[in-house]
N, C-alpha and C positions, 0 to 999 in steps of 0.2 A: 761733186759739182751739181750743180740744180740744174733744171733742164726747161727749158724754153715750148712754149707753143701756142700758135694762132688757134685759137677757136672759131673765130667769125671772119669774112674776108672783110666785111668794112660795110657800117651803111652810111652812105653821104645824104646832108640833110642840110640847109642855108651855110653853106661852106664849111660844114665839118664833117671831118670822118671818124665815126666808132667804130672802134675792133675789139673785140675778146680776145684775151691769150691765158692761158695759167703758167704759174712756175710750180714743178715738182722740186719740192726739199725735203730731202730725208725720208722719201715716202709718204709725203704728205702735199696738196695738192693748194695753191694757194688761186683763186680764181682771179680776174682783174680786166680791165678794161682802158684803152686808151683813147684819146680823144689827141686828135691833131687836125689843121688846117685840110680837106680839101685837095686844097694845089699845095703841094709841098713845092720850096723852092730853098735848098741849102738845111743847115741842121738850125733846131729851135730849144730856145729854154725848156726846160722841161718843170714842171712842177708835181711834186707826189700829195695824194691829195686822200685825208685820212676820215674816215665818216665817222657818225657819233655814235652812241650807243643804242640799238632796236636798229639802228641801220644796214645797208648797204653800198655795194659799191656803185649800184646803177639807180641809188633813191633819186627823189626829187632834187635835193641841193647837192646832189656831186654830179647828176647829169647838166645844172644849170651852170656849176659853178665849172667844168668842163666848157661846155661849149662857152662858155663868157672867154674860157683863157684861151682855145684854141682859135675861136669865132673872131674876138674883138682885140686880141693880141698876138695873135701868131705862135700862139706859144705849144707846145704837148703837155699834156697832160692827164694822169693816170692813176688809178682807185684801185686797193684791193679788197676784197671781204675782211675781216675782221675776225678774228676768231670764234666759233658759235655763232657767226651774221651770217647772213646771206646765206650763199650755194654751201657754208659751211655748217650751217646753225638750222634753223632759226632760232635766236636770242631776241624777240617781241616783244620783250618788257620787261624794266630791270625789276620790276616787282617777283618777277617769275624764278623758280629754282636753277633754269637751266643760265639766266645772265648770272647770278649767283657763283654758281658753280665755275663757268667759265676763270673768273679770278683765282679759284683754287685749285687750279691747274697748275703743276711743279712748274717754274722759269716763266710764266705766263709773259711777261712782259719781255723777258730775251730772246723769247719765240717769237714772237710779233716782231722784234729788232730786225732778225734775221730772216723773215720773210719781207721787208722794208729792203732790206739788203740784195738777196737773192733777186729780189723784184728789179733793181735800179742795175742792179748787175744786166740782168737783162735787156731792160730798154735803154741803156749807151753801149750798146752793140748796133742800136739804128742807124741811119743815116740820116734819117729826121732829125736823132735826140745829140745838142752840144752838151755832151758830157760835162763841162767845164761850167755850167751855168744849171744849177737843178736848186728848186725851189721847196720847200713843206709849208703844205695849209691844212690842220687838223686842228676843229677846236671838242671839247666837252670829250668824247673817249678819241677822236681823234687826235687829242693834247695829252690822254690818259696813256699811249700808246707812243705819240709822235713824238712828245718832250724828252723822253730816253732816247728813242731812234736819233733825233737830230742830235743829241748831245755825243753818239757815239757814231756818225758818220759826218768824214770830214768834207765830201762830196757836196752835203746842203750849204749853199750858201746866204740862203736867211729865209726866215719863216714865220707864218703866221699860227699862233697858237691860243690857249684861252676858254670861256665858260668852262673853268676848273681850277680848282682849290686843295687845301690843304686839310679842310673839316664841311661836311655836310654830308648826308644820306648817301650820295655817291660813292665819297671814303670810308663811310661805315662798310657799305658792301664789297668794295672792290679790296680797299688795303692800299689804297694808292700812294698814301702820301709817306710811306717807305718809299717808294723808287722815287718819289718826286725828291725828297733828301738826299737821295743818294746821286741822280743825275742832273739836276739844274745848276747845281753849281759847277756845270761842263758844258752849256749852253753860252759858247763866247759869241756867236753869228746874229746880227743883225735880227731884232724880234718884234712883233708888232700882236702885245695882246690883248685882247679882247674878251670884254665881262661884259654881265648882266649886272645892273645893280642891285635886280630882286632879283636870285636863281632860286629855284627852288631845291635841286641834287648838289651844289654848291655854296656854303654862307659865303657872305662878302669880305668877311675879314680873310677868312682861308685864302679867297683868291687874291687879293693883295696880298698874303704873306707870301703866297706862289712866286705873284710878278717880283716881289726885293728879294727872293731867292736864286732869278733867274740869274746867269753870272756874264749876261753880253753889256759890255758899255753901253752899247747902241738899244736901245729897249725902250719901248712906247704902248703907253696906255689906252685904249678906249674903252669908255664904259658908257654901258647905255640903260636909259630909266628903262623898266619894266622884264617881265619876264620871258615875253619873247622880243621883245626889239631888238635891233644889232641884225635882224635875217634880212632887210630888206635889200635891194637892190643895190642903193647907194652905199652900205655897208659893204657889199662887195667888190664894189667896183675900190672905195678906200683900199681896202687889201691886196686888190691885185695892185696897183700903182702902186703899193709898197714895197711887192714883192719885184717891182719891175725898177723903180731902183739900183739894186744890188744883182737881178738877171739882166 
């Protein structure tokens, strides 16, 4: 059994509160962060929230996209390192041997499932967290990651996923698009994803062939001109209403 623990007591900041906790599994130490309202009052959706690749748990867009869900909707919401990221890594650039490597780790992606797992096992033990309402937002390796997790925990009940494909520089390095084959067509829960029309780590065609692979009836497109577009604010705020929906 994995084992639970606070690292930080909580810093409050325009009504949010972060805290650190990690989950030990199997001797292995997974680090993470949660974001919840404040003034807690009764249990809240929770949403698992998966960073991309050179990332982490406490970058730029998982602390903004944290305090948007806990701030501006009440909701919890929680990030782990990533394998080789963060407090685990540093994995700084996929160009580098060490994100490389990462992928050629034996079970790479059933590891990562099972720290997903271990994780959510843990925060619906709160009293903040309604178990019965838990969300996934991961796009680019948070979809490289999270599209298997969601397809094997029946807990999510819909999710945002996306900038990821089936063919570009990405899947050369990683080997992704075996587990994308093998898990999307187990992805029945409400999906709402999200491209770049120019990626540069994903062609366009891959990522379409991704989204007609995915196997939810409910399944929604966004695609956005350019190579970083789809980051800004308004793009976010799109996905949380989506995720709010079905939370």
């Amino acid at each position: 059994m994995a084992q639970w623990q606070w690292t930080s007591d909580g810093v409050a900041a325009a009504g949010v509160r972060e805290r650190g906790f990690t989950v030990v599994r199997q001797g292995q130490t997974v680090p993470g962060v949660l974001w919840q309202p404040a003034a807690i009052s009764g249990r809240s959706p929770l949403v698992l929230m998966g960073h991309g690749g050179t990332g982490h748990k406490r970058n730029e867009r998982m602390n903004m996209l944290g305090r948007l869900f806990a701030g501006d909707y009440g909701w919890c919401a929680a990030a782990i390192d990533g394998p080789a990221h963060g407090e685990r890594g540093p994995a700084d650039d996929p160009e580098r041997s060490n994100y490389r490597l990462m992928w050629q780790r034996p079970n790479i992606v059933k590891s990562m499932i099972d720290d997903w797992r271990a994780t959510l096992d843990g925060l619906c033990g709160l009293e903040s967290v309604d178990a019965s309402r838990v969300g996934y937002w991961g796009v680019s390796m948070g979809t490289m990651f999270g599209l298997p997790y969601v397809a094997n925990e029946s807990r999510v009940r819909a999710a945002v996923l996306g900038k990821a494909g089936m063919t570009g520089p990405s899947v050369v390095r990683s080997g992704i698009d075996a587990h994308f084959r093998q898990h999307a067509q187990n992805v029945h829960v409400p999906v709402l994803f999200t491209m770049q029309w120019d990626d540069e780590r994903f062609d366009r065609t891959g990522q379409l062939t991704l989204f007609d692979m995915i196997a939810a009836k409910d399944k929604r497109l966004h695609a956005y001109p350019g190579e970083h577009s789809g980051n800004g604010p308004e793009a976010f705020v799109v996905q949380a209403e989506f995720l709010k929906r079905y939370l």
